[in-house]
N, C-alpha and C positions, 0 to 999 in steps of 0.2 A: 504494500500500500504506500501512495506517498507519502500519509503522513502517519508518523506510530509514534503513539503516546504511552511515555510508561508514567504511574503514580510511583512519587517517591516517597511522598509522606504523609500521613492522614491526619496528626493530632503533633502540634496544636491546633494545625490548619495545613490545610491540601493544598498537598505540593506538585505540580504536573510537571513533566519535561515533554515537549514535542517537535519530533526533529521531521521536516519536513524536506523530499529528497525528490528532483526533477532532473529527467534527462533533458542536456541541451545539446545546442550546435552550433556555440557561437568563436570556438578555439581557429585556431589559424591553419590548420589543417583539415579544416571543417570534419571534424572525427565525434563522433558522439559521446558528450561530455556532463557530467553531472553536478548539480547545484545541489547544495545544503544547505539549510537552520537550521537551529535547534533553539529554542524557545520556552524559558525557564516562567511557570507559572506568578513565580515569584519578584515583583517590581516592574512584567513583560516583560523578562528580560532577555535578549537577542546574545545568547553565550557562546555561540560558534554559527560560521557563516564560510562554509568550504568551496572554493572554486577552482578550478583547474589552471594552471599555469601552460607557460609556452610549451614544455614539455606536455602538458596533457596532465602533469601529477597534481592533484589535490590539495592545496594547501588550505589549510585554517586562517583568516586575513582577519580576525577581531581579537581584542584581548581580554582574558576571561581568567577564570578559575575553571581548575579540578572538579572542584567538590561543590557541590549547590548549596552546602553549609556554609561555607564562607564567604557566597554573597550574603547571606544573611550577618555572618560574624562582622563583614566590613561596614554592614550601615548600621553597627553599633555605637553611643554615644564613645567617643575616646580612639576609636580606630579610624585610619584614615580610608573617607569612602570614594572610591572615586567614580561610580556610577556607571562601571559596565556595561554597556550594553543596554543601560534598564532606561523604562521610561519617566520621562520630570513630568511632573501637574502637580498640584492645577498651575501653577506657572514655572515656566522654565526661566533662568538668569534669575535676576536680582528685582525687588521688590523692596525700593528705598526706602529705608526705614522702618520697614516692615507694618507699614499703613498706607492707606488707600482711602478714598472715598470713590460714592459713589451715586450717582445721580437717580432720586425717586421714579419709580413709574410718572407719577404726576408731572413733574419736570419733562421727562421723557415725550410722554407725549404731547405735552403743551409747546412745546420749542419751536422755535422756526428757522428760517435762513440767515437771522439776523445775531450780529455778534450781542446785543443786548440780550435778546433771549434764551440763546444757550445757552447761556453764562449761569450756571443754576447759584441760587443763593443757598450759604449755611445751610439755613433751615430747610431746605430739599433735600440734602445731601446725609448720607450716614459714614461715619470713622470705622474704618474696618481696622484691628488690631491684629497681625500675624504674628506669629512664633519667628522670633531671630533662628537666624542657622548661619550667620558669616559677617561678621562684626556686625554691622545696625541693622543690616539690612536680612529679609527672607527671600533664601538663595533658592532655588532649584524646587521650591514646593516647602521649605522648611526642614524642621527636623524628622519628619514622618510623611516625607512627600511620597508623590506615587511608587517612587523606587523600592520602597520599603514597605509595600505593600502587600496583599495575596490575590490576583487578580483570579475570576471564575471563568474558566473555559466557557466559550457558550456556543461556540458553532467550531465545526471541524467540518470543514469540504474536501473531498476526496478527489472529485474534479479537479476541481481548481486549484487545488496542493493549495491551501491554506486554513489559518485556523486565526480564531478570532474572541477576545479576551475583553473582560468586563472588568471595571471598577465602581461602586457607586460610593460616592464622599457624600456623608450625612451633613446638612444645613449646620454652621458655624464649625465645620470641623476643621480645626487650628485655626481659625478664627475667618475661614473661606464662609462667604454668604452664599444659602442657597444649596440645596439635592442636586448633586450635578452625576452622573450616568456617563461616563467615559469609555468608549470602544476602542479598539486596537485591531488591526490585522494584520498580520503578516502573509504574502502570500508570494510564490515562487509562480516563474512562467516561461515558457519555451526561449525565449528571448535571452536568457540571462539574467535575468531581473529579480531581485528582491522589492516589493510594495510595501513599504506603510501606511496603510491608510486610519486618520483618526474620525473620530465623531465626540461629542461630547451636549449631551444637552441639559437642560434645567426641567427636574419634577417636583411636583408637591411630593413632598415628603411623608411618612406614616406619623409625625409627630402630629401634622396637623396643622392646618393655619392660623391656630390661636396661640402656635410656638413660634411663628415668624412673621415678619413683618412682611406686607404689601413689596415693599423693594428689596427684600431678599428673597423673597419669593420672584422677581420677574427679572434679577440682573445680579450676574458673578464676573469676575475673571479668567480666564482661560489661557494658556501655552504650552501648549503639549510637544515636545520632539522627543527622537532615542540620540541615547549619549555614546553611541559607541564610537570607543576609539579603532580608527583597522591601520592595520599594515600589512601590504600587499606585498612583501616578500614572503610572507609565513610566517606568524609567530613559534613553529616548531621547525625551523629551516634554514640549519647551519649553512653559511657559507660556503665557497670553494677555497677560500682562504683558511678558515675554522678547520673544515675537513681533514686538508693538508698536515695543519698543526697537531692533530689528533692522537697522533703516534706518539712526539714527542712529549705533548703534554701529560699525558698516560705518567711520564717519568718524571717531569716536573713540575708540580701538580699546585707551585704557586704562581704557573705565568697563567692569562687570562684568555680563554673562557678558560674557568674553574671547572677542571675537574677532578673528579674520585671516584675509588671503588669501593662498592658496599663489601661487606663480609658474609654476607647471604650466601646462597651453594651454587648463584645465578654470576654472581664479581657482575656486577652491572656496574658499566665504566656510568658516572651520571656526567655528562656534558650541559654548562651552562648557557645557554644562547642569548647572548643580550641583544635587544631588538632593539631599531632604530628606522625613524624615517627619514634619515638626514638624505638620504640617496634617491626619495621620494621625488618625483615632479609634481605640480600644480598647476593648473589653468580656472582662471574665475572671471564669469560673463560682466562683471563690473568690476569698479573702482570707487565706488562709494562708501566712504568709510562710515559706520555710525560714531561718530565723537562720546568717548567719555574722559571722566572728571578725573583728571593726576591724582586726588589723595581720596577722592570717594569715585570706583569704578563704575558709575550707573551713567547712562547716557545725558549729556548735556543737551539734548536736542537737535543740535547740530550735524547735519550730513557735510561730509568732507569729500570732493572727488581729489586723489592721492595723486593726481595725474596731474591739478591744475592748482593746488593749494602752497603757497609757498615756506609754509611754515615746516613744510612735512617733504620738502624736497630731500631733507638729506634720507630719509625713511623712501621715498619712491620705489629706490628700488628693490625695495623690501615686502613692502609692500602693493604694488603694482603686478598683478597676475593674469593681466589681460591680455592680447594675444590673438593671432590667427587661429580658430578653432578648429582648422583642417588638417595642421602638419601633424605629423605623428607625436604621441603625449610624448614621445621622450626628450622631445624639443622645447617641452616649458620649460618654467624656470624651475630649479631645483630647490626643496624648501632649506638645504641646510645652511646655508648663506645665511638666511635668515632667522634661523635658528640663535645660530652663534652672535649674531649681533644685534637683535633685538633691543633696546634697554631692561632692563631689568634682569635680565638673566633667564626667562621662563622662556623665550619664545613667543608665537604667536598663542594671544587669547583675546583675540580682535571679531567685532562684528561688522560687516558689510551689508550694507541694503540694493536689495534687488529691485527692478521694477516691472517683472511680467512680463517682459516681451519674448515672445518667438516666431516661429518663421508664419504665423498669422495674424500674429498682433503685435504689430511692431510699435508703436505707439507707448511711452512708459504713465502708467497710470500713476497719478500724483498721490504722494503717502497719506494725505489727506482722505483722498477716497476710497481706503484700503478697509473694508469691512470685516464681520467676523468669520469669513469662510476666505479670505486673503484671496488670492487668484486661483479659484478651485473654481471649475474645473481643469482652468489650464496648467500645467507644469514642465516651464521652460526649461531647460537643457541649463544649467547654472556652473557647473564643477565639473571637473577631470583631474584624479589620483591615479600615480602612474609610479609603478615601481619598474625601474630599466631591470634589474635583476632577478625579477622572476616576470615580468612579460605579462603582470595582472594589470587590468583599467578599469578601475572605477568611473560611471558615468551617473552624475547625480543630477536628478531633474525636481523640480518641487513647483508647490504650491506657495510656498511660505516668501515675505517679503524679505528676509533677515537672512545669514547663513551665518553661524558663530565657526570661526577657524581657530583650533584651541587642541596645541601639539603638545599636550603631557606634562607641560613643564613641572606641574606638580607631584610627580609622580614620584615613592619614591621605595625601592625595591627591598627594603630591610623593614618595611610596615607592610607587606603584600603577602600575606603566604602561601603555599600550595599553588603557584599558579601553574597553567598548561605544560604538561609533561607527556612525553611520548617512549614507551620501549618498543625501539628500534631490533625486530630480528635481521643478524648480519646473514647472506646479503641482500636480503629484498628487504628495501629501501626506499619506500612512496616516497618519500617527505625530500629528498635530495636533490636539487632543481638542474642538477647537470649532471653527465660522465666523469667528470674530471673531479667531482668531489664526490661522487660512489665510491669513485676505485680506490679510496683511500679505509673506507669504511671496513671488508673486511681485514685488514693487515690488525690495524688498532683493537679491535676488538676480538681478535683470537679466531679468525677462520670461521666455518658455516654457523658453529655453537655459541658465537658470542654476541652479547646486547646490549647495547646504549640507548641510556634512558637521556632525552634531549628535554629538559628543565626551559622554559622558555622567562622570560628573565626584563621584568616590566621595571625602567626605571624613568630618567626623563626622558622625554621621547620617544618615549619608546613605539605609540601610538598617533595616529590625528585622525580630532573631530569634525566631523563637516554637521554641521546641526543646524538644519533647518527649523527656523523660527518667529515669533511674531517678535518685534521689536521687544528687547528689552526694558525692562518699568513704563511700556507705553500708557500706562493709566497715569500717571503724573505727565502727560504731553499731550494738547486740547488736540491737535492733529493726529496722533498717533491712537490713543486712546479707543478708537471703535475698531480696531483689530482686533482689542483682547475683552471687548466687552462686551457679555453674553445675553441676552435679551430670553423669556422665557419661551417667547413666540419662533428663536432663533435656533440653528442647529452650525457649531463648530464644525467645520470641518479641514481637514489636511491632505495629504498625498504627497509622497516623497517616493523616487525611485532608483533605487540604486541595480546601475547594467553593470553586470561584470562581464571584459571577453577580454584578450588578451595578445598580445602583437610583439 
């Protein structure tokens, strides 16, 4: 079947995994080629996402955990969480201050065209108070945002290789106004493609309308994206360089990657693979930066094109990822330049705003008119992730005005535990992207009987986010603000599309 679901946990709460597997034909030798997810009940969480490289082999291109324990252990208060693959709501980014208002039905629908009337006063308006999660401000949904969740399976399609995941956040829960109903799907397709598709709407709730007010009953906030980090060399996919070194590190087992052998009855050589997208390319359908504030990071309001702003010329070309979208990805520009001199030392953790256009609608619709379903049903062609070393391309398309670029810099490999591990029997060797680093495989590991377990090895960098999104804190921005504000009569929606094929 395409999709098989196993239950892992029943008590405290049901835990599902479901790995959904599609034959494609999108490789370079046009050879018939197979896509996977795998899709942790738990925060929706997208834990592996396998595509075939130029060789035709398989690689794992997200970064995860072993063990579906320890997405739960990382979004414990005190451990560092870094959001896997899982999904953010009720709003993604930051949420200044961690309050909001927000304008009455009555206001709502009394309004007109005129800047006098929309202006709602005080007295229309309600103080919504969130739960902090990152200095002042409520980050990512808070402390108990959706990642941290137990989402309910509710449809599994066999057809269509996908399967599709509920949440419902009860009125004021962490201080969110309003019964909101959040859907997810994830669904695979001949094409290459992994789907996101969201929905999110507003219900009376079972408490009843004499526990809520008129305007929390008819208007919340909404920003729903997934957070995964990918690297499209493989996260289980030593080098030809590594490879090489493999023999000798066997003997000297403090040069880098780290390795050692257990004392098991198996001498499993463990090989440490630290992953990196400094080798990555990038191609982005703009240059419009969203401005935020040096000592408080939430948006100033400001859009910047990076292209034409003089303040940010010595960043241009750091920033600037725009380009002919016909040459082969391996001709953008490479992200590690920018890695390394970024200010700050993390890298990119920058937002860009899109504006909708593709080869139909060419036309950029103004941020002002960007409502709560953003440009759904259209989704332009926006990104291209491009590893030269394993020949994978990511192709991201979306619905969403925003795209957050945000390479790991927090990451940091001594707070991560059990992450993706693989025993390698010597010599068949999926995970290996070339000849030249096979043929090193059985020498090191002792002929046909010997295994290497390949540790994959998350620190900065190690991954990058493409996260499609509504503008960040757009409720405090009179412009920006009816992207993320949900009306009861209204229905959120999204779509994001990531192609993988390979060149």
């Amino acid at each position: 079947m395409p999709v098989k679901t196993t239950t892992l946990a029943t008590e405290p709460a049901l835990v599902q995994q479901h790995k959904l597997t599609l034959a494609t034909n999108t490789g370079t030798d046009n050879k018939e080629q197979a896509l996977s997810a795998t899709i942790l009940t738990y925060g929706a969480t997208l834990t592996h996402l396998t595509s075939p490289d130029r060789w035709n082999q398989p690689q794992d291109v997200v970064l995860g955990f072993d063990h579906w324990q320890d997405y739960i252990a990382q979004a414990q208060p005190g451990a560092l969480n870094p959001y896997f693959g899982s999904i953010i709501g009720p709003t993604a980014s930051r949420i200044a201050n961690a309050t909001f208002q927000l304008e009455s039905t009555h206001a709502r629908n009394s309004s007109t065209t005129t800047t006098t009337a929309t202006a709602a006063s005080p007295s229309q308006e309600a103080t919504h108070v969130l739960q902090v999660s990152n200095g002042l401000d409520c980050h990512h949904g808070g402390p108990k945002g959706f990642d941290k969740q137990h989402w309910t399976t509710v449809d599994i399609n066999q057809e269509e290789t996908s399967v599709t995941l509920e949440w419902v956040s009860p009125h004021g829960d962490y201080g969110y106004p309003g019964r909101l109903v959040s859907r997810v799907q994830y669904k695979l397709t001949s094409q290459g493609e992994l789907a996101i598709e969201f929905s999110a709407q507003l219900q009376e709730g079972k408490e009843g309308a004499q526990d809520m007010t008129s305007m929390d009953l008819h208007s919340t906030i909404v920003s729903l994206t997934n957070h995964a980090y990918w690297n499209l060399d493989g996260v289980l996919n030593p080098s030809e360089d590594q490879a090489g070194q493999l023999q000798s590190l066997l003997v000297e087992t403090q040069s880098t990657p780290e390795v050692t052998t257990n004392n098991d009855d198996d001498k499993v050589a463990v090989v440490k693979n630290p992953c990196t997208v400094k080798g990555h390319t990038l191609w982005l359908s703009t240059s419009t930066l969203v401005e935020l504030g040096n000592k408080h990071p939430v948006p100033t309001g400001v859009l910047l094109d990076v292209t034409q702003t003089p303040e940010l010329h010595i960043q241009k070309e750091l920033l600037d990822f725009t380009g002919a979208e016909t040459h082969p990805a391996s001709k953008n520009k490479a992200l590690g330049h920018g890695l390394d001199l970024i200010p700050g030392g993390c890298g990119y953790d920058h937002v860009f705003a899109l504006d909708g256009t593709d080869a139909t609608h060419t036309t950029p619709t103004p941020v002002s008119d960007v409502g709560i379903q953003a440009y759904w049903p259209r989704t332009p062609h926006v990104a291209t992730l491009y590893s030269p070393r394993s020949g994978i391309r990511l192709d991201l398309s979306t619905s969403e005005p925003a795209i957050v670029l945000y390479a790991a810099g927090y990451l940091d490999k001594a707070s991560l535990p059990r992450t993706k591990s693989n025993i390698l029997d010597i010599p068949s060797n999926p995970l290996v992207i070339s000849p030249a680093a096979a043929t090193f495989m059985p020498t090191v590991a002792g002929g046909d009987e010997g295994k290497i377990r390949i540790e994959a090895e998350f620190d900065k960098f190690a991954g990058f986010c493409l996260e499609p999104i509504r503008f960040p804190d757009a409720i405090h921005h009179r412009d920006w603000a009816g992207m993320v504000t949900l009306h009861r009569d209204q229905v959120y929606r999204q779509r994001s599309v990531y192609k993988f094929s390979s060149e």
